[in-house]
C-alpha positions in Angstrom: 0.0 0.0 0.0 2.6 2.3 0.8 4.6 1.5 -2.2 1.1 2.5 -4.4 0.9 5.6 -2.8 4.8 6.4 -3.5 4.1 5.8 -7.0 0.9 7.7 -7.9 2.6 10.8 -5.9 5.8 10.0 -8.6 3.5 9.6 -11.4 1.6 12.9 -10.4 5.0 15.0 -9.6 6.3 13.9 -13.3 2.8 15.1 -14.7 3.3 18.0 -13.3 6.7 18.6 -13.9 6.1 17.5 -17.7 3.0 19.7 -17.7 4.9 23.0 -16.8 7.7 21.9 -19.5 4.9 21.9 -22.1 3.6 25.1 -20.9 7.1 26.9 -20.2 8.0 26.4 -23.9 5.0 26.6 -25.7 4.0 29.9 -24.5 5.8 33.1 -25.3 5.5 36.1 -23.1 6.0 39.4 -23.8 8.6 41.8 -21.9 9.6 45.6 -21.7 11.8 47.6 -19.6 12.2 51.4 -19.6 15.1 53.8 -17.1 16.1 57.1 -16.8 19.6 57.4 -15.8 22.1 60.2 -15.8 19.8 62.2 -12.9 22.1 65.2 -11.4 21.6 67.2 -7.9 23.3 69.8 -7.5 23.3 71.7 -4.0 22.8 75.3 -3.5 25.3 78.0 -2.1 25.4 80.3 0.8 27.1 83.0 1.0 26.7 86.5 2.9 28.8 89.7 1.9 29.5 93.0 3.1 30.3 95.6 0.6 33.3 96.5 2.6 35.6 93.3 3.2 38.3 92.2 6.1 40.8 91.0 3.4 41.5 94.1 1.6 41.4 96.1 5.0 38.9 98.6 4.2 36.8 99.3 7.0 33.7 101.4 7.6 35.0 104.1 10.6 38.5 105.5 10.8 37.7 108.2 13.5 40.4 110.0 15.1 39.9 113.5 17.7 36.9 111.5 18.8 35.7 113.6 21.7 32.9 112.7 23.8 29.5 113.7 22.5 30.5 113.4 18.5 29.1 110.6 16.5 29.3 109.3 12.9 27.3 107.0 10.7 27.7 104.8 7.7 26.3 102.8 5.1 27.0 99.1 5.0 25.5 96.9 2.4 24.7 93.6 3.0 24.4 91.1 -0.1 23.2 87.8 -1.0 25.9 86.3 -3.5 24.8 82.7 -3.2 22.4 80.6 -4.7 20.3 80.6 -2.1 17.6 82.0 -0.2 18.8 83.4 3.6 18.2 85.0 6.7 21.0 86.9 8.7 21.6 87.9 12.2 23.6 91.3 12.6 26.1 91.6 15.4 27.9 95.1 16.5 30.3 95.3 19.3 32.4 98.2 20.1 36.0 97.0 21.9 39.5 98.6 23.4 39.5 101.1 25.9 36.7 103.3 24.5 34.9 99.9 23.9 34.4 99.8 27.7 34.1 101.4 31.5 30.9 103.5 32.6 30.1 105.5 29.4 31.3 103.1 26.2 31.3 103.8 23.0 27.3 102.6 21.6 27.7 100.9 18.2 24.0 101.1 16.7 22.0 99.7 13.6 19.3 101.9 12.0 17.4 101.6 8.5 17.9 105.7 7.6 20.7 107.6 7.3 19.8 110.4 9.8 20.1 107.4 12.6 16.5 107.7 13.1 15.0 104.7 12.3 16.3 101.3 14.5 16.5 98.6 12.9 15.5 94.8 14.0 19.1 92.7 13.7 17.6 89.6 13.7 16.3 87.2 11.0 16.4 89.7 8.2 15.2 88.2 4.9 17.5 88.4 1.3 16.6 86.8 -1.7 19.0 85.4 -4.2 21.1 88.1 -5.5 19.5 90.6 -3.1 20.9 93.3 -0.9 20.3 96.4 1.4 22.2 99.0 2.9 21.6 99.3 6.7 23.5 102.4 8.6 25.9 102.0 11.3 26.3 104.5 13.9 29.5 105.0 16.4 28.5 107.0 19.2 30.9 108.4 21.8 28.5 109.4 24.9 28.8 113.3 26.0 28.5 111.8 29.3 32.5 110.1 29.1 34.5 111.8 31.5 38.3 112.0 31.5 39.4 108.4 31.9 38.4 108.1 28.0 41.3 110.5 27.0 43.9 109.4 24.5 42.1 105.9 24.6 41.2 103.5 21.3 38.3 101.6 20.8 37.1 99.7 17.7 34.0 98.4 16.2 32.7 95.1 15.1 30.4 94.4 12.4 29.5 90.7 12.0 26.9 89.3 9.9 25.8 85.5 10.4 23.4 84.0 7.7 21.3 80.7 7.5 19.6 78.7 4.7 15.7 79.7 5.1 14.8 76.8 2.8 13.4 73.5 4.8 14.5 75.1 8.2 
């Protein structure tokens, strides 16, 4: 009995078997493939100028006879020369010996020219290729009293910018 059932589960397997020969090559299927190759990316730039630049040592204030009271101002243009969208952080310190004590020297952003106007330092928008000219001013308080004399300060002006795509 056992020895039937071993064959009729042979003689079924090699139907089968035989059955999917026959029908492997006597059927043709059809195929197709398509692809797209050669994609590129290509990642954006960042970059942040001002108009006046550390490397060729050209600076926005040379003061000298600075005596308390007197103040200047100045134009400093900020750029976007990347590819890009950003937002930009300003950053102004004054330093040295005017730079510090009681009655310091007050470094101060402003959107006008006649210092009138303050102007928000934080997260300021430029598009591509976009700039704008925001005015410095260096103050030397009336109220400095003699320790200030024959002193040196100096001024910082520091610009920090961030992607604002996707953040």
């Amino acid at each position: 009995m056992a020895n039937l059932k071993k064959t009729m589960a042979m003689a079924m397997a090699t139907t089968a078997l035989g059955a999917t020969l026959i029908a492997g090559g006597s059927f043709a299927i059809f195929t197709s493939s398509a692809q797209n190759t050669g994609n590129t990316f290509a990642a954006g730039t960042l970059k942040i100028e001002l108009d006046k630049k550390d490397e060729a040592q050209q600076k926005y204030f040379n003061i000298t006879n600075w005596a308390p009271g007197d103040s200047e101002i100045q134009p400093v243009v900020v750029s976007n020369k990347g590819t890009l969208e950003l937002r930009y952080d300003l950053s102004l310190a004054a330093g040295g010996d005017l730079g510090g004590g009681a009655t310091p020297l007050v470094i101060t952003a402003y959107s006008d020219a006649a210092g009138t106007v303050p102007l928000t330092v934080a997260d300021r928008v430029l598009a591509v290729g976009g700039s704008e000219t925001i005015y410095v001013k260096a103050e030397f308080p009336k109220a400095a009293d003699n320790s200030y004399q024959g002193k040196s300060g100096t001024a910082s002006i520091k610009v920090d910018a961030e992607q604002t795509k996707n953040n």
